[in-house]
Each structure stands twice: as structure tokens, then as C-alpha cells.
C-alpha positions in Angstrom: -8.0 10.3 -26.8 -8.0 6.7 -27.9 -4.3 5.7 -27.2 -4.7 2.5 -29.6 -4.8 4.7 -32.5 -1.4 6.9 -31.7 1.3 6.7 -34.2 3.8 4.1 -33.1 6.8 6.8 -33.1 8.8 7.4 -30.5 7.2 10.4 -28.8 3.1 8.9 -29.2 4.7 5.9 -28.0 6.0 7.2 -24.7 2.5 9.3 -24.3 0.8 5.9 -24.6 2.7 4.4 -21.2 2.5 7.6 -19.4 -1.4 7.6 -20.1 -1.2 3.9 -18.5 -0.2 5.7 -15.1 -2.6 6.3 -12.3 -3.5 9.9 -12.3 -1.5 10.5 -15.4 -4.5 11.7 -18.1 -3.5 12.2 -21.8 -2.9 15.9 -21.6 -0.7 15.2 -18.6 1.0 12.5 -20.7 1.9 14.9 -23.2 3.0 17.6 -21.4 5.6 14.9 -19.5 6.7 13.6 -22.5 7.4 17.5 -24.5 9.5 18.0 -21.1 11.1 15.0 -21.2 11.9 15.6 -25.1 13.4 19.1 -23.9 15.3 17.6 -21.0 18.9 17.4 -21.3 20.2 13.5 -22.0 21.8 13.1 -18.7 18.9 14.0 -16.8 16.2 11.3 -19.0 19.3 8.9 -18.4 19.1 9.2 -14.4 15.3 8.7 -14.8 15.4 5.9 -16.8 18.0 4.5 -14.4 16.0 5.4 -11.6 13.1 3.4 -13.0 15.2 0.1 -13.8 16.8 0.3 -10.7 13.5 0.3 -8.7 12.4 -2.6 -10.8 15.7 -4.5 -9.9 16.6 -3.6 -6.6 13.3 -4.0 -4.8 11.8 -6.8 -3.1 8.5 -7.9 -0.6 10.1 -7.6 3.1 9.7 -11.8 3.9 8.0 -10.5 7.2 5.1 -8.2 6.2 5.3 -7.8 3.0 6.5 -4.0 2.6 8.5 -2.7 -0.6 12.0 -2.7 0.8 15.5 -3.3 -0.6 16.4 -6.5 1.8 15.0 -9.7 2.7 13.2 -8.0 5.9 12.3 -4.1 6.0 13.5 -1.2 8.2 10.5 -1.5 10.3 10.4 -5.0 10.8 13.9 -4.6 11.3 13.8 -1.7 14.3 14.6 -3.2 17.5 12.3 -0.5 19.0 9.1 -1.4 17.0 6.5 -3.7 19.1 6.3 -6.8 17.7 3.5 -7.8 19.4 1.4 -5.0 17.4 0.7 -5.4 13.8 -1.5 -3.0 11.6 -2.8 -4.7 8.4 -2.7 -2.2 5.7 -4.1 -2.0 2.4 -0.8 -0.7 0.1 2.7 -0.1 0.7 1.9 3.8 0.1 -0.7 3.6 3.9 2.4 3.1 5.2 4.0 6.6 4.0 1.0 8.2 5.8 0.7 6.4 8.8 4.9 6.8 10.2 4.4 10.4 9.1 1.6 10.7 11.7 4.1 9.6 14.4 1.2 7.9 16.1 2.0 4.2 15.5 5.4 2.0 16.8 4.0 -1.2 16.1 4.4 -3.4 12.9 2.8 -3.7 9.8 0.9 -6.3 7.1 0.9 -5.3 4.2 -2.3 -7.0 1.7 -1.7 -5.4 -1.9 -4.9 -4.9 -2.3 -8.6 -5.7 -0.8 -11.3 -8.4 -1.3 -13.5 -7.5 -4.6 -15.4 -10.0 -6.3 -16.8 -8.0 -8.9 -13.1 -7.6 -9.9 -11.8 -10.5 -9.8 -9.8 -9.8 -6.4 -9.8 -13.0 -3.7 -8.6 -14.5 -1.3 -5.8 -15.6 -3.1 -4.5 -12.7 -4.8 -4.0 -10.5 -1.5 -0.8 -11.2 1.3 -3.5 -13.1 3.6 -1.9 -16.5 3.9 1.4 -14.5 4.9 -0.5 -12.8 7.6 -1.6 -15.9 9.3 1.5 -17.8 9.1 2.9 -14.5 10.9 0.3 -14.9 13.7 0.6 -18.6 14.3 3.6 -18.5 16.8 1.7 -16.4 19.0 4.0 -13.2 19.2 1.2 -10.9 17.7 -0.9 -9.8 20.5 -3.0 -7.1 18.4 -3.7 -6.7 14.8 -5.1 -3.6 13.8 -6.8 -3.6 10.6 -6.6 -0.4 8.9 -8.2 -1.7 5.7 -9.6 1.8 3.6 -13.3 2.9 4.7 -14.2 1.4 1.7 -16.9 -1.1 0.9 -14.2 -3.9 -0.2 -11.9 -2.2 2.4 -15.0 -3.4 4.8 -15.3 -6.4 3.2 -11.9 -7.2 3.8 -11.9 -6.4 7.2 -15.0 -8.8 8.1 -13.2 -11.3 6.1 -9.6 -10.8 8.6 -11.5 -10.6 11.7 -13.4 -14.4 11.0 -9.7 -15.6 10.1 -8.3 -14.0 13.4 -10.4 -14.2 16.1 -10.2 -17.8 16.6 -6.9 -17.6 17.2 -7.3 -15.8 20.7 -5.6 -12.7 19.3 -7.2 -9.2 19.9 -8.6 -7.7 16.6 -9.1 -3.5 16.9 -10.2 -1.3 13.7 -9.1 2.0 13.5 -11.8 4.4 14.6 -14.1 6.2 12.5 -12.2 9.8 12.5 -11.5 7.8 8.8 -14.1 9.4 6.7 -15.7 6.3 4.4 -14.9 5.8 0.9 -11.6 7.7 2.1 -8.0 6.2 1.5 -5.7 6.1 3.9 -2.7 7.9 2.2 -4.6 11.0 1.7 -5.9 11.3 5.5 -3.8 13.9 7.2 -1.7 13.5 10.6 -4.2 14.8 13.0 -6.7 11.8 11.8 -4.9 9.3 11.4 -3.5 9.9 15.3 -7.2 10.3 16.5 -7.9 6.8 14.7 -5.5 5.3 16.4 -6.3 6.6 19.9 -10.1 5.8 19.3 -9.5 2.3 17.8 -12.2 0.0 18.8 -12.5 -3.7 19.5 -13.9 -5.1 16.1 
């Protein structure tokens, strides 16, 4: 369905932003926007607050770069987290997966994103400079990069370790239990806790 060509009335309209979601297909679109259309007012009110609220009450934790509410993040935060242990992550959603694994009590970096030239995506468009301002006081003793087994997850992780490793800091990469061209928010407990106990000097 070409969404340029939908009637600009209220319901086609809303189909046309749904269909702009990732994962959200025209059929899916629909379907949404009939339920929504059926829904009672209060309930599409507390959505629609819900949405504008994430919009307005979020923020990039100053530290790593993690959605979070306040200046500085739960994690980074948690007295009990070791900061001398930081994982670099891809999105804010790796995170999600990898506390549910329960395998991890480090800290995070979070990129938004990965290196890919053929889209555009460098250097400057990722949360890279923030990573190496983080590591400059010498506090971080490991960084862990669990960039996605991905070819500009790869890329990215190449990249990291020639910015790193002069800095005298130890640079692992979670182990290959990771299946490649795999995400990280879709691997389940049990690998993602076998990464991390077979993570390799990279």
C-alpha cells in the first residue's frame, strides 16, 4: 500500500504513522487504528498521554547515555554496579536483555547506533566521543563491546578497540555463543550468560 496516496482523514492519517513504526506493516496499521477507533476515549487519552509524556519526561543519562528520566540512570546510579566495568552496547533496548540475563553488574555505553557508511552513519552520529571522555580518568578498567554480530556491529567494534587500546585499558568482546547477524535484544538468557563467561580479549 503506498501510504502517500491515503486520504488525508483522520483514520488513513493515523494508519500512515503507525505504518512509519518498526515492525508495524500496513495491515497491522489498520487493525491498531479500527481498535483504537473502538476504544473507549479515556483509554486513547492515557495513550496519547503516555506517548507525550515519554517524549517530555525522558532524557540521555549524562554518564552512558541510557534513556532514563534524570540527569544520570539507575545503573549508573547503583552503588553496587562496578564502575570499573563498562559494556558498550548498541541501543538502549540491549540493555533490557542483558539485566534480564542477571549475568552482568558492570556499567554500560550506550552508542545509538553502529558505524555504516553506506548509510550515512559515522563517527559522529554515534555516542563515541562520550565514551572516551568517560575513559580518560582512568576509572574504567574493562570495556566490553557487545556491538551486534553484525557486519557494521563488527565494524564498529574494530573501530572502538583502535580508539581504546592505547589507552592501556583492557578491551574483551563477548564471545561467540552470539549467533552472527543476530541482535542482542532477541538472544535469550542462557546466551547471553555464556557470552559473557566466554568473553575474549579482542
Amino acid at each position: 500500500m503506498d501510504k502517500s496516496i491515503l486520504p488525508n482523514d483522520p483514520i488513513n492519517n493515523l494508519i500512515r504513522e503507525l505504518s512509519g513504526l518498526p515492525g508495524v506493516g500496513p495491515k497491522s496499521a489498520q487493525r491498531i487504528t479500527y481498535y483504537l477507533l473502538r476504544s473507549s476515549e479515556a483509554q486513547v487519552t492515557s495513550l496519547a498521554d503516555a506517548l507525550i509524556t515519554l517524549k517530555q519526561k525522558t532524557k540521555l543519562c549524562r554518564i552512558c547515555c541510557n534513556v532514563s528520566e534524570n540527569d544520570v540512570c539507575s545503573i549508573c546510579s547503583n552503588p553496587n554496579r562496578n564502575p570499573a566495568l563498562v559494556l558498550i552496547v548498541e541501543q538502549p533496548q540491549d540493555i533490557i536483555a542483558l539485566e534480564h540475563s542477571g549475568a552482568y553488574h558492570g556499567r554500560y555505553h550506550v552508542l545509538h547506533g553502529s558505524l555504516s557508511p553506506t548509510e550515512g552513519v559515522g563517527e559522529g552520529d554515534l555516542r563515541i566521543q562520550e565514551l572516551m571522555n568517560r575513559l580518560e580518568d582512568g576509572a574504567v578498567q574493562e570495556v566490553i563491546i557487545g556491538t551486534n554480530p553484525t557486519r557494521e556491529g563488527e565494524t564498529t567494534a574494530l573501530y572502538l578497540k583502535t580508539l581504546i587500546s592505547p589507552l592501556g585499558i583492557k578491551v574483551t568482546r563477548l564471545a561467540r555463543g552470539l549467533p552472527y547477524g543476530s541482535e542482542l535484544e532477541y538472544a535469550d538468557d542462557t546466551t547471553l550468560s555464556n557470552a559473557f563467561e566466554g568473553r575474549q580479549d579482542f
